[in-house]
N, C-alpha and C positions, 0 to 999 in steps of 0.2 A: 363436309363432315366435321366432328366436334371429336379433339382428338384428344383423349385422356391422356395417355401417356405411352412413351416406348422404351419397349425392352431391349436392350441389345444380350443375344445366346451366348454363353460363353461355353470353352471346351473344355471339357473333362475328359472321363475315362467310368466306366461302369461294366459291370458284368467280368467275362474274363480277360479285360484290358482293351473294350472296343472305345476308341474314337466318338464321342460323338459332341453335339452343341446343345446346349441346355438352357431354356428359361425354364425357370421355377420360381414358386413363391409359397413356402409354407408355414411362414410367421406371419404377414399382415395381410395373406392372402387376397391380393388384389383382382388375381385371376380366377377367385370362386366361379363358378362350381371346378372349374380347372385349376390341379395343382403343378402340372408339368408337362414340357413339352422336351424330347428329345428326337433331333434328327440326327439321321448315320447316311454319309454321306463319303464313298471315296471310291475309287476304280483299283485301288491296293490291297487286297484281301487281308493283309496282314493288321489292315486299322480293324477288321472284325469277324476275323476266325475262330478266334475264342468265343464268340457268344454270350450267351447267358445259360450259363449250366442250372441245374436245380435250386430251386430260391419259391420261398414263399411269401403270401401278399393275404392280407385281410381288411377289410375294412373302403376299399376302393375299386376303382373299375380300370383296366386299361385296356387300350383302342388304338391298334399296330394296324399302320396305312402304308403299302410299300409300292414304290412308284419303281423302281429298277432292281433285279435281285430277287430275293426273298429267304424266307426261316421256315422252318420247320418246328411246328410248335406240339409239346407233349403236357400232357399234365395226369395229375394221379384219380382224375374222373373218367380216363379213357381215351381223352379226345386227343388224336393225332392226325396233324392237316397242315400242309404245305399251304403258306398263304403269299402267291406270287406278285408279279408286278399288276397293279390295276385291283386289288383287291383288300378288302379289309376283314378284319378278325375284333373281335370283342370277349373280355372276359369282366362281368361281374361280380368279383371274385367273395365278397360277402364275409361269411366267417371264416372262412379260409380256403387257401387253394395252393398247391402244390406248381411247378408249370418249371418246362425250359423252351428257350427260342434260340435255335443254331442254325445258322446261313446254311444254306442249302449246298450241297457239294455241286448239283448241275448248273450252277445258275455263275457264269465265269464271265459276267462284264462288268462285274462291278455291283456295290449296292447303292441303293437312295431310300430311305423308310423314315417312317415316323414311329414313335410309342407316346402317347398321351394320355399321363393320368387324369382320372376324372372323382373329385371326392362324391362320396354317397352321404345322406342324410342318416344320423343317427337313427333314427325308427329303422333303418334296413342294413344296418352294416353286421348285422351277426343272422342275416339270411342266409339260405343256402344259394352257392354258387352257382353262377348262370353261364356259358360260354353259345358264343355264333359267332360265326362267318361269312363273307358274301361268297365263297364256293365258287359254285357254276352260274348263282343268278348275274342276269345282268346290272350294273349300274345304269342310274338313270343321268341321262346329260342332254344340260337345255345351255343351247347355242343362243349368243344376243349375237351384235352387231359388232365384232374384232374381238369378243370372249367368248370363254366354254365354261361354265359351271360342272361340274363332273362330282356329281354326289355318292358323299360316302355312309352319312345317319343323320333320320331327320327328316324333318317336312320343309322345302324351299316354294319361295316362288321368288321367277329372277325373267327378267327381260319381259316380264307379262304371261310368263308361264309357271305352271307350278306341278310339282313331282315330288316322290317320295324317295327317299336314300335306302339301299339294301337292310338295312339297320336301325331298328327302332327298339324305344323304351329305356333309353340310356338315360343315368340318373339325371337329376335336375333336368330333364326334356332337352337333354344338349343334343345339337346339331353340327356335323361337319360338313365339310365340304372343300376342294380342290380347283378354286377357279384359274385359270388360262387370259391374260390379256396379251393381242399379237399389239405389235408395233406402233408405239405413239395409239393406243387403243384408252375407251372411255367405257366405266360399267357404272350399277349405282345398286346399292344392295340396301333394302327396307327391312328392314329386323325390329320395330317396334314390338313383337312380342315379348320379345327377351330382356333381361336385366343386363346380360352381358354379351359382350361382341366384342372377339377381339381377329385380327389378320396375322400371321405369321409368313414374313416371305424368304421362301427357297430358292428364286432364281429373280433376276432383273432388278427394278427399281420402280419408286410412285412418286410420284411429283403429287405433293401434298397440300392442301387451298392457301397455306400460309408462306408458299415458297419453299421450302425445304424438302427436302429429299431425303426418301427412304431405301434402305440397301435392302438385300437379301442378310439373311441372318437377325432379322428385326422383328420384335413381335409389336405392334398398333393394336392399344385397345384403345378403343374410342366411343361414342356415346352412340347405343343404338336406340335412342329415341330421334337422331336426325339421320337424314337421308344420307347412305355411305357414298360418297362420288370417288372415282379411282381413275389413276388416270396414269396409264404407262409410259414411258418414254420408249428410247431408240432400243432400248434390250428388249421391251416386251415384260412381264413380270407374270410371277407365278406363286401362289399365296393360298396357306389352309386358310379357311373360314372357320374360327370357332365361336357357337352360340351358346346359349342356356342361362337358364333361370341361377342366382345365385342362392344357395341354400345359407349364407349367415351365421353358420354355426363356428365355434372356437374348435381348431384342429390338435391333437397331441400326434406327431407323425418321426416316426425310431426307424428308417431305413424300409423295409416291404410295409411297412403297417402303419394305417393311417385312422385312428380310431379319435375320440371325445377327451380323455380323459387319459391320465398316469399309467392311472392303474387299470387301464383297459388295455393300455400298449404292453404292461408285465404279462397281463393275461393272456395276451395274444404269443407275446416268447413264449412262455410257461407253458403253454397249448402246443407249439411246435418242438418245442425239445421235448415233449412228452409223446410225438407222432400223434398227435388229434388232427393234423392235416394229412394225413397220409402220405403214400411214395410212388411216386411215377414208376409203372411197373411194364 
């Protein structure tokens, strides 16, 4: 594979003081159609008790993947739904959307999740808000030869099989996914459709075609017009798959709001300190 460049996550703090690892990019957006990836990752509750209280978002889509744990997510359209481990949640958010996400009091081994913003195209960023989840459906997962693809949104085909993700119509036709490689294991991931392809790894390491080595905590975006070859060592590795078309537009992005222009992000304040996004009720 042809490897553009890597991120290394750094740790902050967001919402009411959770812990988490962050790449982002919203100045030379290199990660179009994706503007951010955070994981929350600790067995000490105290890294994310606090949650994310009440906070609104316009203008963008975000897509909560929780692999250990889980939140409790509310918002001022109604929708209230526990999204546990092995399951994903999407919100559209449009012109605007109201929303909180608090760890779940039954869930006491700890967490591991993801939140990944996803920019929208100007023609739909003042649409009304869209929210799903993959609930009770099942995910689809295609097993190769020492990996597990475990799909989260999106159309795959992997090992010579191909399936659909609980979750579809997400902006710029983006695509996730949770692949699994065991022990000194080899995958190869064809994504020509996409403009963008990037790996984010959570657990293990990848022995990469030029010698060097990739940790966990690393996001790999790399050229999806060549063949992605992977290749795990003695830990085994465990990495989102993020795809999608890049939308190319110039971002103005103030904290929840990720809109074109200045004076589209004052509009969007101006709208919420006026309650035009409503209250989680």
């Amino acid at each position: 594979m042809r490897l553009v460049n890597i991120i290394n996550a750094q740790p902050t703090q967001d919402g009411d003081g959770v812990n988490i690892q962050r790449v982002a990019d919203f100045q030379r957006l290199t990660l179009d159609p994706y503007l951010m990836l955070d994981e929350i990752r600790s067995d000490d509750e105290q890294d994310y008790v606090g949650g994310f209280p009440p906070h609104p978002h316009r203008g963008m889509e975000t897509f909560t993947y929780i692999r250990k744990g889980g939140f409790e997510h509310r918002d001022q359209l109604g929708h209230v739904k526990a999204i546990r481990a092995g399951k994903v949640q999407w919100m559209s958010t449009g012109r605007g959307v109201v929303h909180s996400e608090m760890p779940l009091a039954d869930a006491t081994d700890g967490l591991h999740g993801f939140q990944i913003w996803i920019n929208m195209p100007a023609k739909d960023k003042m649409r009304p808000p869209r929210y799903r989840d993959s609930g009770d459906v099942s995910h689809a997962i295609i097993a190769g030869e020492g990996s597990l693809l475990y799909l989260l949104a999106g159309d795959w085909q992997f090992a010579g099989q191909s399936a659909v993700g609980p979750l579809t119509d997400l902006a710029a036709n983006s695509a996730l996914a949770d692949l699994m490689l065991g022990v000194n294991a080899e995958a190869k991931l064809t994504l020509p459709q996409y403009s963008f392809v990037a790996l984010y790894l959570y657990d293990g390491s990848l022995l990469l075609d030029n010698g060097q080595v990739a940790h966990a905590g690393q996001m790999l975006v790399v050229d999806p017009q060549t063949v992605i070859k992977l290749h795990s060592q003695a830990q085994g590795a465990g990495m989102l798959v993020l795809a999608g078309n890049r939308i190319g537009e110039k971002i103005v992005q103030m904290g929840p709001f990720v809109m074109n222009t200045q004076a589209e992000i004052v509009q969007a304040i101006q709208d919420y300190q006026n309650g035009k996004f409503g209250d989680i009720v």
